[in-house]
N, C-alpha and C positions, 0 to 999 in steps of 0.2 A: 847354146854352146856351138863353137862353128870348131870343125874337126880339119885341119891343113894338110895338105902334104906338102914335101917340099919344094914340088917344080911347082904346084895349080899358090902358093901361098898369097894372101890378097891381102889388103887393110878391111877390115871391115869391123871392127869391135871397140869398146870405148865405155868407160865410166868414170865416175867421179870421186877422187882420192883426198884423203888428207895427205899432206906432206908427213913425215916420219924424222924425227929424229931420237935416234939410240944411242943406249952407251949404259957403260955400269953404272949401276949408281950406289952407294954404299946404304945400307939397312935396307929394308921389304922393297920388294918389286913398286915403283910405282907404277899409276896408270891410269895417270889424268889424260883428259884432253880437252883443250880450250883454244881461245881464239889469240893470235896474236899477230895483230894489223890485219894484212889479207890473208894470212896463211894458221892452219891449223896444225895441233903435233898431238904426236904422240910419243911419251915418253916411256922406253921398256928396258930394260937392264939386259937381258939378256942378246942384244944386238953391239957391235961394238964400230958401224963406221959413224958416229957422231960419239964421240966419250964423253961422258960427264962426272967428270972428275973432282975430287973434295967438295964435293955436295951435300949439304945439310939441311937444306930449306927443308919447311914441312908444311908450307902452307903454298896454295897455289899461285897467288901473286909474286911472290918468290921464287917459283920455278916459272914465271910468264919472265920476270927479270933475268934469269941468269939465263934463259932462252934466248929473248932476244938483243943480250950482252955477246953472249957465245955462242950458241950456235948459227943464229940466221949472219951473219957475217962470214959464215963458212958453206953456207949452200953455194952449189957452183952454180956460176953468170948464167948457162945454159935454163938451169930449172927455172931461176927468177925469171928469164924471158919466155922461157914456155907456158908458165904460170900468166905472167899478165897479160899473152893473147888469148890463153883463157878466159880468163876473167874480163876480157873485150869482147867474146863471143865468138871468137874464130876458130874453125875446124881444124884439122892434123889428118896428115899421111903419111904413115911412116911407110921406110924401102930402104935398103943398103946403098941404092945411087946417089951419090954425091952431085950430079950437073943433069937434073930436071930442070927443065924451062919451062916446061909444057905439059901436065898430066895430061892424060888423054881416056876416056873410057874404054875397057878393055872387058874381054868375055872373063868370065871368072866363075866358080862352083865349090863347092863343099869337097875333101878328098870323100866324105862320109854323107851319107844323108841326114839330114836333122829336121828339125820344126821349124829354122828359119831359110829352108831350101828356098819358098818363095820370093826370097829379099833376099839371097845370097845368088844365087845363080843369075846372070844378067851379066849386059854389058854396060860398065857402070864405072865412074869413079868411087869408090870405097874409102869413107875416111870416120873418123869421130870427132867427135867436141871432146875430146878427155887426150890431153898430152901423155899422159902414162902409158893407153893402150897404143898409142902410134909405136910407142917407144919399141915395143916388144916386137910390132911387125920390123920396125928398122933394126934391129937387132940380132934376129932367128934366123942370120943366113946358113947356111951346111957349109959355106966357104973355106971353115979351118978344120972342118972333120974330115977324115980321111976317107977314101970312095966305100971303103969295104964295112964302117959302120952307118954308111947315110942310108939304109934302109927303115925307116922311124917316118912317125908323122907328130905335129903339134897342134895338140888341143889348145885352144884361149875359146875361153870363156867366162862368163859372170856367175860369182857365186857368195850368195846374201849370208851364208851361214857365219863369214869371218867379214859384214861390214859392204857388204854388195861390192867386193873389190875384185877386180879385173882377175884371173890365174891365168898359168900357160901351165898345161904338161907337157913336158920335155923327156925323150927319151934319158935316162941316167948315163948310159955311155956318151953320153954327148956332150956333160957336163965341161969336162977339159977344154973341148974343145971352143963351144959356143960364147962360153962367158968371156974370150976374148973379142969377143964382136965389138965392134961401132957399128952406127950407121946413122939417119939423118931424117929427122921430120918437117915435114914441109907444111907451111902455115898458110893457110887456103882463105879466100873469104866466105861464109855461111849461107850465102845468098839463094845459089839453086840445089841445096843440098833435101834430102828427105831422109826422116826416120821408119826403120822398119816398124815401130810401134811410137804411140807420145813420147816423150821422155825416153826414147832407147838409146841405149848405148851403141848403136849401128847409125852409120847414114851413108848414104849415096846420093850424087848428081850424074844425069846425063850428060852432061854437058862438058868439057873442056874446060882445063882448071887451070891458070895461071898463079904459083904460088908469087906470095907476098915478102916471102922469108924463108930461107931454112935453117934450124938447128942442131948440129951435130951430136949425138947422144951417144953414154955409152949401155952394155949389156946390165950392168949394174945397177943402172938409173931404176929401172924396171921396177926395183922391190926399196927401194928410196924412196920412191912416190910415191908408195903404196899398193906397188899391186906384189902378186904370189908367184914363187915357179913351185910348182911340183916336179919334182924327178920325179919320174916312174920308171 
């Protein structure tokens, strides 16, 4: 769990999501999930930015067709390209700056001490293999909050108990404010990057990062891709 406040906040978190798409769907909740093409779903009724509406199927080849009839034609250009430098291998950094040319390694820390103080403190570029978790740092600026509620900090971290998916906690009064955010992840190559463990959802390189591409994202994306906010 990496604990941020809002001046020290850094990229450094990152796992791996199914794609989501929701909507009502008429009799029992369903709550398949299967493969269709390169992306995966999950279908839940009680979410409404993807609808699925006069829906009947009851067998899962039938909700694989009116999926990718209806909805995958409606995921925004953005995820599809986030998605397949994924699936190439390429890392994410997400930040509110819209005209990086140049990452650069910078000093960086925990607002909190944690377990991963070792691999979090440094001077480091900080990014992930998981576009979702970029998403959330390019995202969590204080920019539309007023001076007099920015005293708050934001938790992200991983949590297996809902699917090992990415969360942020988010102060509650802040809600108004934040969910209008943009901001922009930047598409790096994987090359001198390190994990704080195998397989971790962390990584950092020393070295000077020349992104590839950036994709402008919005606060929304976050829980579309699969990860969580907590209001607290």
């Amino acid at each position: 769990m990496v604990v941020l406040s809002k001046f020290l906040a850094r990229q450094r978190v990152a796992t791996v999501f199914p794609f989501r798409g929701w909507g009502p769907v008429p009799g029992p909740k369903p709550d398949f999930t299967f493969r269709t093409s390169d992306w995966q779903f999950m279908l839940q009724s009680d979410r409404s930015d993807y609808k699925l509406q006069d829906l009947d199927c009851k067998y899962e080849d039938n909700y694989q067709t009116y999926i990718m009839q209806t909805i995958v034609p409606n995921i925004p250009q953005r995820i599809n390209t986030l998605r397949k430098y994924q699936d190439n291998g390429y890392v994410f950094h997400g930040t509110p700056s819209p005209d990086i040319t140049l990452i650069t390694p910078r000093y960086t820390e925990n607002a909190t001490h944690s377990e991963n103080d070792d691999f979090n403190i440094d001077h480091a570029v900080f990014a992930t293999p998981y576009f979702t978790a970029a998403i959330i740092f390019a995202c969590k600026s204080p920019r539309h909050i007023p001076p007099y509620l920015q005293n708050g900090t934001v938790t992200v971290g991983s949590d297996q108990s809902y699917g090992k998916g990415i969360y942020a906690e988010i102060p509650k009064v802040w809600k108004p404010y934040i969910t209008q955010n943009n901001g922009w992840v930047y598409v790096l190559k994987p090359d001198t990057f390190i994990p704080a463990t195998e397989g971790s959802w962390q990584i950092k390189s020393y070295d000077p990062q020349t992104p590839i591409d950036k994709v402008e994202v919005k606060f929304e994306d976050f829980e579309k891709t699969g990860g969580k906010i907590i209001w607290i």
